[in-house]
C-alpha positions as CSV (number, residue, x, y, z in Angstrom):
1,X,167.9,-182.9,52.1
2,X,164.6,-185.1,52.8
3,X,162.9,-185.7,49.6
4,X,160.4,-188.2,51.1
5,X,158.9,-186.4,53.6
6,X,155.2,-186.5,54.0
7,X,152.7,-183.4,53.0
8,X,149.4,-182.4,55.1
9,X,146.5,-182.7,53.1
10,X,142.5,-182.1,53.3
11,X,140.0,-184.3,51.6
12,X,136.2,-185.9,51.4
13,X,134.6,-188.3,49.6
14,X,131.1,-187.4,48.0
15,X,128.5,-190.1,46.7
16,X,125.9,-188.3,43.7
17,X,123.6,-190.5,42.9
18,X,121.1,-190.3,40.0
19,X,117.5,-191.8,38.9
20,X,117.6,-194.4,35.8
21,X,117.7,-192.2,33.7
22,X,121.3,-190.6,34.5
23,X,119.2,-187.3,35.8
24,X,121.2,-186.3,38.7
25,X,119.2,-186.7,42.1
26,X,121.6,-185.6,44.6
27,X,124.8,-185.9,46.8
28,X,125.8,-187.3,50.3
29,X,128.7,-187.1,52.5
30,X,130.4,-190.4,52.9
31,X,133.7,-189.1,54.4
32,X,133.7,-186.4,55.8
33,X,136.1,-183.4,55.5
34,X,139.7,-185.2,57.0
35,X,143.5,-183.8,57.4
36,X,146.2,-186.9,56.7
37,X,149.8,-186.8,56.3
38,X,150.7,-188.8,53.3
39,X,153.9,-188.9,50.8
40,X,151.8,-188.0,47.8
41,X,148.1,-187.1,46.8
42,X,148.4,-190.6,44.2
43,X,149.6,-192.1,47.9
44,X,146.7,-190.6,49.9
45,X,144.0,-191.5,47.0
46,X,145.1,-194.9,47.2
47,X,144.3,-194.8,50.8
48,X,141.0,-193.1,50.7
49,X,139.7,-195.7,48.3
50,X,140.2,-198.6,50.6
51,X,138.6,-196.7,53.5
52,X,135.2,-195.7,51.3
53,X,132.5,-198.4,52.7
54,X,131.9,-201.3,50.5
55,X,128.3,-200.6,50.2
56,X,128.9,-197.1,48.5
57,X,131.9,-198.7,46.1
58,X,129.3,-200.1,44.3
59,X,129.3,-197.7,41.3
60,X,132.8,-196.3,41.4
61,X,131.3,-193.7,38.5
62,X,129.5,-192.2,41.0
63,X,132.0,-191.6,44.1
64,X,134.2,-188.2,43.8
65,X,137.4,-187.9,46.2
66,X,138.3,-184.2,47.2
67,X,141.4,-183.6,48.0
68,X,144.2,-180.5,48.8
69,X,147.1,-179.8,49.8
70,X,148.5,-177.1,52.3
Protein backbone atom coordinates (compact mmCIF):
# COMPACT_ATOMS: atom_id res chain seq x y z
CA UNK A 1 0.00 0.00 0.00
CA UNK A 2 1.31 3.69 -0.99
CA UNK A 3 0.56 5.96 1.77
CA UNK A 4 2.48 8.95 0.24
CA UNK A 5 1.08 9.29 -2.88
CA UNK A 6 0.15 12.69 -4.02
CA UNK A 7 -3.66 14.13 -4.31
CA UNK A 8 -5.04 16.50 -7.24
CA UNK A 9 -6.11 19.62 -5.89
CA UNK A 10 -7.80 23.14 -7.11
CA UNK A 11 -6.88 26.45 -5.68
CA UNK A 12 -6.54 30.53 -6.11
CA UNK A 13 -5.31 33.12 -4.28
CA UNK A 14 -7.57 36.35 -3.69
CA UNK A 15 -6.09 39.88 -2.54
CA UNK A 16 -9.28 42.17 -0.62
CA UNK A 17 -8.17 45.15 0.00
CA UNK A 18 -9.76 47.90 2.17
CA UNK A 19 -9.73 51.84 2.62
CA UNK A 20 -8.02 53.18 6.08
CA UNK A 21 -10.62 52.63 7.76
CA UNK A 22 -10.85 48.67 7.51
CA UNK A 23 -14.17 49.31 5.12
CA UNK A 24 -13.77 46.59 2.64
CA UNK A 25 -13.16 48.11 -1.03
CA UNK A 26 -12.79 45.10 -3.02
CA UNK A 27 -11.06 41.91 -4.33
CA UNK A 28 -8.56 40.89 -7.19
CA UNK A 29 -7.40 37.75 -8.63
CA UNK A 30 -3.71 37.26 -8.01
CA UNK A 31 -3.59 33.51 -8.90
CA UNK A 32 -5.78 32.35 -10.77
CA UNK A 33 -7.85 29.16 -10.46
CA UNK A 34 -4.80 26.16 -10.72
CA UNK A 35 -4.87 22.14 -10.50
CA UNK A 36 -1.46 20.78 -8.65
CA UNK A 37 -0.52 17.47 -7.48
CA UNK A 38 0.79 17.79 -4.05
CA UNK A 39 1.15 15.22 -0.89
CA UNK A 40 -1.04 17.31 1.39
CA UNK A 41 -3.14 20.61 1.34
CA UNK A 42 -0.49 21.96 4.54
CA UNK A 43 2.14 20.74 1.47
CA UNK A 44 0.48 22.58 -1.36
CA UNK A 45 -0.22 25.87 0.94
CA UNK A 46 3.24 25.97 1.71
CA UNK A 47 3.88 26.08 -1.95
CA UNK A 48 1.26 28.60 -2.91
CA UNK A 49 2.67 31.05 -0.48
CA UNK A 50 6.11 31.17 -2.04
CA UNK A 51 4.64 31.60 -5.53
CA UNK A 52 2.17 34.74 -4.40
CA UNK A 53 4.19 37.93 -5.78
CA UNK A 54 6.17 39.88 -3.32
CA UNK A 55 4.37 43.05 -4.01
CA UNK A 56 0.91 41.50 -2.93
CA UNK A 57 2.66 39.64 0.42
CA UNK A 58 2.78 42.85 1.73
CA UNK A 59 -0.25 42.53 4.19
CA UNK A 60 -0.49 38.81 4.64
CA UNK A 61 -4.03 39.75 6.54
CA UNK A 62 -5.30 40.52 3.52
CA UNK A 63 -4.38 37.55 0.95
CA UNK A 64 -6.99 34.42 1.15
CA UNK A 65 -5.72 30.91 -0.42
CA UNK A 66 -8.56 28.71 -1.84
CA UNK A 67 -8.08 25.47 -2.10
CA UNK A 68 -9.92 21.75 -2.73
CA UNK A 69 -9.44 18.60 -3.20
CA UNK A 70 -10.94 16.03 -5.77
Amino acid sequence: KQTNMKKLFQYAVLLHSYDKDKLYLDSKLIIAPTTALAKSEKDLIFKITRDIPTEFAENPDNIQILVRNF
